[in-house]
Structures are given as C-alpha cells and as structure tokens.
matplotlib code that plots the C-alpha trace (Angstrom):
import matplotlib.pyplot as plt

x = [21.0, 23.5, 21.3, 18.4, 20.5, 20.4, 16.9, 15.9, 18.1, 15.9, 12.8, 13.6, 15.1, 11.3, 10.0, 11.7, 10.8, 7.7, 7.7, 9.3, 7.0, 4.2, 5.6, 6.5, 3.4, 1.7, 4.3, 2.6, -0.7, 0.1, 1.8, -0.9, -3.0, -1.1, -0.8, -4.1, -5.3, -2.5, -3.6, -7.4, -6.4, -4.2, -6.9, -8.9, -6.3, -6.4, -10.4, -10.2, -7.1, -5.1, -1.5, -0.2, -1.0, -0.2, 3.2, 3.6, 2.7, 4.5, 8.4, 10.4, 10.8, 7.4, 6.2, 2.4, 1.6, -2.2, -4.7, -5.6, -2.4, -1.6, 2.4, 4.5, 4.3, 6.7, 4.6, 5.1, 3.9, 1.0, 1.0, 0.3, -2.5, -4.3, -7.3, -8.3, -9.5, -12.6, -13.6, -17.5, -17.1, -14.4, -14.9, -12.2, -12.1, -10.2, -6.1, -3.5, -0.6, 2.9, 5.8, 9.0, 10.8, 10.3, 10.1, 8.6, 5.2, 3.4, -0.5, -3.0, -6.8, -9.1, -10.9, -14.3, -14.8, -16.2, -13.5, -13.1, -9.8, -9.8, -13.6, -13.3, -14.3, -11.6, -11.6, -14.0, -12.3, -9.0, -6.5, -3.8, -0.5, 1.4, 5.0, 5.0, 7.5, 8.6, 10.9, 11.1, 8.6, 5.9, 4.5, 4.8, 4.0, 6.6, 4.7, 0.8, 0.1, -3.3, -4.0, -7.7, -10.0, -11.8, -15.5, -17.6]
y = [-33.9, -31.5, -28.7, -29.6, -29.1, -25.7, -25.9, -28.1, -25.6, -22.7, -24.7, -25.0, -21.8, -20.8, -22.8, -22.6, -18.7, -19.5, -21.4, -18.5, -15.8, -17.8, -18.3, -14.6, -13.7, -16.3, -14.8, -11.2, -12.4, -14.2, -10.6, -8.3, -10.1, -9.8, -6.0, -5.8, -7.2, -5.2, -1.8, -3.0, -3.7, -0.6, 1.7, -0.2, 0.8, 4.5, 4.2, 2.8, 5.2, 2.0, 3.5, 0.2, -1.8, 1.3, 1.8, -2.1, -1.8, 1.2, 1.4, 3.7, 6.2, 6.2, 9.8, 10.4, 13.4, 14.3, 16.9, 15.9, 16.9, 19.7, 18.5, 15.4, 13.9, 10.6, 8.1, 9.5, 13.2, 11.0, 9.6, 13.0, 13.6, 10.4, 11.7, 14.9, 13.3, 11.0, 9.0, 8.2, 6.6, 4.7, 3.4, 2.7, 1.8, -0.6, -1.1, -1.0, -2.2, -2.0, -4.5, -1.9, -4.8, -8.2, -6.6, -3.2, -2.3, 1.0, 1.3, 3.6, 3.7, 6.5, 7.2, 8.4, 9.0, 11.5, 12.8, 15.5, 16.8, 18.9, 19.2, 20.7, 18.9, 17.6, 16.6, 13.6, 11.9, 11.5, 9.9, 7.5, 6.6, 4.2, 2.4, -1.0, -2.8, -6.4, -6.4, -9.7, -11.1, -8.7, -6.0, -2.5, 0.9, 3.3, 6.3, 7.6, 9.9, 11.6, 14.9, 16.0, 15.4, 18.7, 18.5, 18.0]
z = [-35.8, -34.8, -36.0, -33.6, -30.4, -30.3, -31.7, -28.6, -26.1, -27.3, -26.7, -23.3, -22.6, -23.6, -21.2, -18.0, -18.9, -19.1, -15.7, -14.0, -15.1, -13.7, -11.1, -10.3, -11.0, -8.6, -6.0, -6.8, -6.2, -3.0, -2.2, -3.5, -1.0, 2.0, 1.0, 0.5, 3.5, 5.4, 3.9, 5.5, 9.2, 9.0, 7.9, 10.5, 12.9, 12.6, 12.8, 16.1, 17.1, 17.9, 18.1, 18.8, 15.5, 13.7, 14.5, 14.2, 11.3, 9.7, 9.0, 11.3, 8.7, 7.7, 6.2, 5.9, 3.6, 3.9, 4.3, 7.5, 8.7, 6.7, 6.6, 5.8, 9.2, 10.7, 13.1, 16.4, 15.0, 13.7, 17.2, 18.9, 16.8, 16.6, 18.9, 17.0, 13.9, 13.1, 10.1, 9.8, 6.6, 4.7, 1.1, -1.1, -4.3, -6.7, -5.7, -8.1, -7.1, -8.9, -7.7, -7.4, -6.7, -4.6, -1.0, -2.0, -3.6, -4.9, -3.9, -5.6, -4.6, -4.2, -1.0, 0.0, 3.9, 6.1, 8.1, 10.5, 12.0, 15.1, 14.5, 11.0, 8.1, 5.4, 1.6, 1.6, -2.0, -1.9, -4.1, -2.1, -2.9, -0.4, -0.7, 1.3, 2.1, 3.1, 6.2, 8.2, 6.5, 7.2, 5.1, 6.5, 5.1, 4.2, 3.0, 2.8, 0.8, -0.1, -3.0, -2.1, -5.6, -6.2, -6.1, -9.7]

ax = plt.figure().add_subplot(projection="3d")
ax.plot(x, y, z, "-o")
ax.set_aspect("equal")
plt.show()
C-alpha cells in the first residue's frame, strides 16, 4: 500500500497539470481575441485618421517603424502626420500571435493595401510585426512595425 502513494501523488500531479495547461490555453484564446479585435479597431482608427482612439490605444512609448514614415516614429510624430497618408484598401491575412508572457503578445500578419503617403504611392504587401501589451486591463500596442515584400 505504501508503494501506491507516491503512485497516486504522480497521478495527480499529472492532472492538475493538465487542468492548468487548459486552462492557460483557454486564457490565450480569450486574449488572442481581445488582441485581435484590438489590432482591427486600431487599423480602423488610422483609416479614419481618428487621433483620439489611436493614442488611446497605443502605449506612451509606442515606436512605429514603417515605410510610410520612412523612420521609427513615437505617437505624437505619428500624430503630425496622420493627414498625409490614405489607405484605399486593407486586407490582412492570417495572425500569429506568440504569448511573451501573460500581459504582452507578439503579432505577425501580412498586409495588402493601397496606400499613399504625401501623395506618393508606398509598398502595397507588407509584413507586420506588433508587441501588445496588457496595461489596466486593456490591450495597447507597443510597437508596429512593417518590411515592404518585394514584388514577384
């Protein structure tokens, strides 16, 4: 009998492993959907040059590193510049998303858009990469950034 204790303590150590996975991963899921959706009205936001939902929903030290800009930018250089660009056409494709850690998250998508800056045309696929992360409960981007894909 003696001998099945520890048999029994493994058997539950298993378990309650098990448990906790699942429900990290569930967590994750619930998360990957709030980031998602996030990532959407935020995109949504710089189409309609809505400076207000975009700095609400980017950190203070937010960095954006794209071709549109030419330079790493922070929000209120993005600010200045919100009215010389326009996107005719935004279509992303599918998200992966890596949990850095339970507040922060690393996006990757590619992009196809029509987009003009200043009246010149830009790069129209792009490959993103954005950090979120979780501060007072809301999801907020840290970083954008965008490498042009050469054309075929």
């Amino acid at each position: 009998m003696s001998l099945m204790r520890p048999c029994h303590l493994g058997v539950l150590l298993v378990i309650l492993a098990l448990f906790t996975a699942e429900a990290a991963l569930a967590q994750n899921a619930g998360a990957a959907e709030e980031i998602s959706a996030a990532r959407q009205r935020l995109d949504k936001a710089f189409q309609d040059h809505d400076a207000a939902t975009i700095r609400a929903m980017m950190t203070e030290d937010h960095q954006s590193i794209t071709s549109i800009y030419g330079k790493d930018m922070n929000v209120s250089e993005q600010m200045e510049t919100l009215d010389s660009y326009v996107f005719d056409f935004v279509n992303s494709g599918e998200e992966r998303l890596v949990f850095l850690s339970e507040d922060a998250a690393l996006m990757n998508f590619e992009t196809l858009y029509a987009v003009t800056f200043e009246g010149e045309p830009l790069p129209d696929r792009v490959l993103v990469t954005e950090i979120w992360v979780k501060v007072d409960g809301a999801w907020l981007q840290r970083l954008y950034q965008e490498t042009p894909v050469p054309k075929e």
